[in-house]
N, C-alpha and C positions, 0 to 999 in steps of 0.2 A: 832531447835537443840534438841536432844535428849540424858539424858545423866543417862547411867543406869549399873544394873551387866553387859548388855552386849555391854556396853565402852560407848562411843562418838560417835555421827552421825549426820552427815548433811551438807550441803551444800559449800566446799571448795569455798573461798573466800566471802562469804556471812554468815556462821554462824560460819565455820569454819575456823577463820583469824588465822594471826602469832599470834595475839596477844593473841586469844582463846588456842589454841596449846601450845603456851609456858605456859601460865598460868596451862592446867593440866600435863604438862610434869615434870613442876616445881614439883608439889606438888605427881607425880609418882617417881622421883626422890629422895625423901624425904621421900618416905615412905619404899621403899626397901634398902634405905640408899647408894645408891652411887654402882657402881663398875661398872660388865662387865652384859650390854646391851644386847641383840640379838635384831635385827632387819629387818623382814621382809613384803612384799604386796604383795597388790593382782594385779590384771591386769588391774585394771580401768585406763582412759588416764591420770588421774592426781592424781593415784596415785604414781608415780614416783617422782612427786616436793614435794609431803606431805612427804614421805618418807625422803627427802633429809633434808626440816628442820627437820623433829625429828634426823635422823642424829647426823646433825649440830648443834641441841641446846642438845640434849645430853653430847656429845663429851664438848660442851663449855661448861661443868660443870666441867669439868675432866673427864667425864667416856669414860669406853673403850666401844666403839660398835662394835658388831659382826655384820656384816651384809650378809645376806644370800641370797637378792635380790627379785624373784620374787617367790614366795613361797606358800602353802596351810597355812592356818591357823593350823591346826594340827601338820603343821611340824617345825614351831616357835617355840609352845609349847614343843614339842618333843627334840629338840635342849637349848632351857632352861634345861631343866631336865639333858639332855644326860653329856652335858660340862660342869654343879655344875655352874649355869649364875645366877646372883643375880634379872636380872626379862629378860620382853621383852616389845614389841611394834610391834604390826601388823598394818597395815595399809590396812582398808579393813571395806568396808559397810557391809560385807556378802551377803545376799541375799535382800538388797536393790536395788532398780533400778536406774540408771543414772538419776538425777547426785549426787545423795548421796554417801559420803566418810565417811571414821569414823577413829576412832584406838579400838583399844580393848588393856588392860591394862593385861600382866603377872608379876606372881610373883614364887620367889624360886620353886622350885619342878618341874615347868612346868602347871602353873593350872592359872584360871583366877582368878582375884579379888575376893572377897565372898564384901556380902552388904556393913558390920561394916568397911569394908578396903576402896569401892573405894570413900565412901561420904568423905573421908581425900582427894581426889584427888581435890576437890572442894575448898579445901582451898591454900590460899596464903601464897607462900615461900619463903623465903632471902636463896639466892642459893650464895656458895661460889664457884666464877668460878674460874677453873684451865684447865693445859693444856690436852685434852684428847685424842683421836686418834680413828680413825676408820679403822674395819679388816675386811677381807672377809672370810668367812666360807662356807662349802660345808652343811648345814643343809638339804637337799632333798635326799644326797645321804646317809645321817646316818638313816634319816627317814625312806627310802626304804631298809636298808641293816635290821636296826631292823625288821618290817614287814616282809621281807622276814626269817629270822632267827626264827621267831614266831613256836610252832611245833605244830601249827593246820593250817598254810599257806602251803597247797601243791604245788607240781611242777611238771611239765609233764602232765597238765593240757588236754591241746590238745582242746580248745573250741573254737570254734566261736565266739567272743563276739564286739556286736555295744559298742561303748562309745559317751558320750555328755558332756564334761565337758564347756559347757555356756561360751569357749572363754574366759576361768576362768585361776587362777593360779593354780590348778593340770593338765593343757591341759600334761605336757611332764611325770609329775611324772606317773599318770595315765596309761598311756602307755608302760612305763617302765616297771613298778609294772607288766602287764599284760604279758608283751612280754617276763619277765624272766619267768613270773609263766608258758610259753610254749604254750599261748594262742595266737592266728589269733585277730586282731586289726581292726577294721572297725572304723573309727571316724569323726565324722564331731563334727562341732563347734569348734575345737581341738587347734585353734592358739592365745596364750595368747594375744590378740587385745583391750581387757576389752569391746569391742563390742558386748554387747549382742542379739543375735538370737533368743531368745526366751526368756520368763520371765523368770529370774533367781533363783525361788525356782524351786526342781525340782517335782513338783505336778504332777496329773495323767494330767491335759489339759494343761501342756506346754512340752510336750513330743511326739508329733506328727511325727518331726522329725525323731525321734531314732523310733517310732513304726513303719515306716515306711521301715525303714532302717534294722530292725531286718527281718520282713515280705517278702522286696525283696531280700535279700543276704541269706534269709534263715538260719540267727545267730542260738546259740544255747542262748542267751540270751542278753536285752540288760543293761549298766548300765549309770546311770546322776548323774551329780555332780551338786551343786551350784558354783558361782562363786567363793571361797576360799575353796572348799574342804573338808565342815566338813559334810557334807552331800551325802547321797547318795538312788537313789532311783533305782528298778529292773524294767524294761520288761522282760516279759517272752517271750518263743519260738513263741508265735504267734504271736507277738507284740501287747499283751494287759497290760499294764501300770499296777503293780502292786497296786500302791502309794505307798507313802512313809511311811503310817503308818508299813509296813509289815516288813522293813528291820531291828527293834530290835527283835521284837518276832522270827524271824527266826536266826539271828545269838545266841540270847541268848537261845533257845531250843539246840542247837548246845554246845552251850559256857558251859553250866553250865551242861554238863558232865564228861569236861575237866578242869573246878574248880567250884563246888559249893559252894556257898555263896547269899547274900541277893541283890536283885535287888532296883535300883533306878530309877524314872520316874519322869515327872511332871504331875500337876492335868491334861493334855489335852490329855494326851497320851490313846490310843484305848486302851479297856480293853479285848482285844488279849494278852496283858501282865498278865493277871491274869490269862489265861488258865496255859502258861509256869511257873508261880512261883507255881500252885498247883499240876501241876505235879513234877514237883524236890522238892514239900514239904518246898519251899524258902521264907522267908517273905519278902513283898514287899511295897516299900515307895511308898509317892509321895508328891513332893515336887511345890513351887510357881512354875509359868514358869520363865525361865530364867539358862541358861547353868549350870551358876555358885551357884545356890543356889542348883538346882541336884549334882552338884560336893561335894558342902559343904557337903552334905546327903551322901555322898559316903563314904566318909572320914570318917563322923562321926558312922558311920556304917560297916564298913569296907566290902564293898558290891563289888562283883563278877563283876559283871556289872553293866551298868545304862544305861539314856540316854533319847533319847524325841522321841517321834512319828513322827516329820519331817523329818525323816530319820537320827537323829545324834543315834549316837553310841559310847559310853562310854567304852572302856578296862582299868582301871585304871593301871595293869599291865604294862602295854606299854606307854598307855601316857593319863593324867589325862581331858583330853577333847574330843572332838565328834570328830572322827576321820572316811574319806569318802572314806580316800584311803585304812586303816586298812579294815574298813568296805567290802570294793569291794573284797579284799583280803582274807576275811571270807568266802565272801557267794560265789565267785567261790570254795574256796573248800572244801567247803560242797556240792555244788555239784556233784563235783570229787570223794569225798569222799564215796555220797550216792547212787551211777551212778544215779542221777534225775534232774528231770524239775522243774524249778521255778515253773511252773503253778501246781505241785506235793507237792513241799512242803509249799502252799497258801492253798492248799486242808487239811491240819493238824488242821487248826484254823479256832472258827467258823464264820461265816460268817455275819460281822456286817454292819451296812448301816454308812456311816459318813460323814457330811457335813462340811467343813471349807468356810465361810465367813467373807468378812471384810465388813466393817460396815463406812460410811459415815457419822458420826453423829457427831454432834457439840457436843466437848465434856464438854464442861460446862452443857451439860445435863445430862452426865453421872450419877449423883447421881439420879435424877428425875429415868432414864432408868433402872439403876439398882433396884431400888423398885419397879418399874412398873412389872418386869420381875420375881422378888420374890413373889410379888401377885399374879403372870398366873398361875406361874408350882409349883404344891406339891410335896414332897419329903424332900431326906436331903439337907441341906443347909449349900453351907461353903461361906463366903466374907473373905477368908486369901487374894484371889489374883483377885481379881475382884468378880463375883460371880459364882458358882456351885452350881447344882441342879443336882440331881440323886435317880432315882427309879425303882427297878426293872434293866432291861438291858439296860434302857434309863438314859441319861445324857447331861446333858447339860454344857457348860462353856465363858462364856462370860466376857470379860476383855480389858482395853484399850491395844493399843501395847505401849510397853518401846521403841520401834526403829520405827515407823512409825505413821505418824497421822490419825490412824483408830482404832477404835475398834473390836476387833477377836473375832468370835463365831464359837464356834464349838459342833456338838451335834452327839451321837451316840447311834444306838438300833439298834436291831435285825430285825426292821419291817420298810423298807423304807416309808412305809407312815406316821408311826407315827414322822419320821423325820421330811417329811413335811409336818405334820403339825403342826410342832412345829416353822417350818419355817415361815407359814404364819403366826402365832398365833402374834410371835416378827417382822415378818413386819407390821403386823398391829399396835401392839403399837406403834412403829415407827413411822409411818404418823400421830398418834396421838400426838406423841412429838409437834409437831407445827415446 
């Protein structure tokens, strides 16, 4: 089980019993002191029973729950904010793979937990039970009426556009969002089943699909979601997979000349973001990974944008977390906007090499790993969040996951070879580990 800013996760009826559930529901409940709930999930097959006890042991506190049903993660938060809700509760792994479940913890405004908040979830509460009730709320359609009302969301779009939202919960909003903005809908993977088709981040190699799909229908471009929707990543016109690093630096080239102000990021994000904050003369953060410690940065800054390089996207305006469907809704129209090609506005930024690996390493070595890895590469050195190394256009970042039992490395430079050889350099210590 894993239990961090970005919630709870793990294995329904094995790590996550009734009895794990109520304990940090208790102490969610106890922190935002009571009242009216929203609650909504994602499409996974069992998240519909998880759902039902948070519900249910809500409600048997006394509180009121709004329930919104099957929903993107985005639009929970959006729905806290929208109706003055004293927090929420998603039900959703994110881009975890079956059979991992989770929740993610909201509070007032619409925003996730920050650190100092959710380690109070961890503790035990004498809850005084009353009678509470449960309501049903339309949260997807306040979600998409805001996005749509947005006055950089155009209309009469007129595109072609493939969709893959991974049999996720935006499969209906996604299409919707699309099909007002005046766009042609091509979709596969599209029916919330929580069955996933392909791995559920949406990376450059789990996207074969939609490249394909863009290439024979002859799209004008395509877009993927994760399975809760706070993500989102581009095919262009010929159906070559953008990645997902590309979808902040393009919206926020965009964004910040319709409000400028200070950008937010974490250590792992491509430094494509540093092209866009020195052109608009904007200073730029960057904070631990993790949603919510970006969020806290934003706040505390009062920053224009934010976001991460796996495609989340940050408008605080709108709504205080990664938002995929906001997202989708940006970058079609800017292209409308620019009459251009995705593979056009890829061409603005320069062009960096970047490897994302996960790492099978027992992590009781982790301490040994990390000094072995500060002895290889010279540079600066940060251990705020595991460890980063950076020199020149080269950078390194290597950290265990808060949601998954692996270690993530990620390294990016100008010179595909010096990547891998930076690759080998840390498989080789690796075999060395024993």
């Amino acid at each position: 089980m894993f239990f961090s800013v970005s919630g709870l996760r793990g294995v329904v009826g094995k790590d996550l019993t009734d009895e794990v559930v109520k304990r940090y529901l208790s102490g969610f409940y106890h922190l935002v002191g009571g009242g009216r709930i929203c609650v909504g999930r994602d499409s996974r097959r069992d998240s519909g029973d998880l759902a039902e006890l948070v519900k249910e042991t809500l409600s048997s506190y006394g509180g009121e729950v709004i329930d919104i049903g099957v929903a993107p993660t985005p639009t929970v938060l959006y729905t806290v904010r929208k109706l003055g809700l004293d927090g929420g509760i998603v039900v959703t792994a994110s881009h975890n793979p079956y059979p991992y479940n989770g929740l993610k913890f909201v509070t007032r405004g619409g925003r996730f937990l920050f650190y100092h908040e959710i380690r109070e979830l961890n503790k035990t509460f004498k809850i005084n039970y009353g009678p509470g009730r449960i309501i049903s709320a339309k949260g997807v359609e306040l979600h998409l009426e805001a996005i749509l009302d947005h006055p950089l969301v155009e209309k009469d779009c007129g595109f072609r556009i493939g969709v893959d939202p991974v049999n996720g919960a935006a499969c209906q909003m996604i299409k919707s969002l699309l099909l007002k903005m005046g766009c042609e809908v091509y979709a596969i993977n599209d029916q919330p089943s929580g069955y996933f088709n392909r791995p559920p981040e949406p990376t450059k190699d789990a996207l074969n699909q939609l490249s394909e799909l863009v290439r024979s229908k002859q799209l004008n471009l395509g877009l993927a979601l994760d399975p809760d929707g706070d993500r989102l990543s581009i095919v262009a016109e010929d159906g070559i997979p953008l990645g997902e690093e590309y979808t902040l630096p393009i919206i926020a080239q965009d964004y910040l000349r319709y409000k400028k102000g200070p950008i937010v990021v974490n250590r792992s994000t491509s430094r494509m973001i540093d092209t866009v904050a020195d052109d608009f003369c904007v200073p730029l953060y960057r904070t631990r990974v993790g949603e919510a410690n970006v969020v806290e940065k934003i706040v505390g800054v009062s920053a224009a944008i934010g976001g991460e390089g796996n495609g989340g996207i940050i408008i605080p305006e709108l709504n205080m977390t990664r938002d995929g469907i906001l997202a989708a809704a940006l970058v079609v129209s800017i292209l409308k906007r620019e009459d251009s090609r995705p593979s056009e506005l890829v061409a603005r930024f320069p062009r960096l090499v970047m490897r994302k690996e996960r790492l099978t390493v027992n992590l009781k070595k982790w301490k040994r790993l990390k000094q072995m890895i500060a002895a290889e590469f010279v540079g600066e050195h940060d251990a705020t969040d595991g460890i980063w190394i950076g020199k020149g256009d080269f950078w390194l970042h290597l950290r265990p996951s808060r949601t998954e039992p692996v270690i993530r490395l990620i390294i990016e430079a100008k010179d595909e070879g010096v990547v891998e050889d930076a690759i080998q350099r840390i498989s080789k210590i690796i075999r060395n580990l024993g």
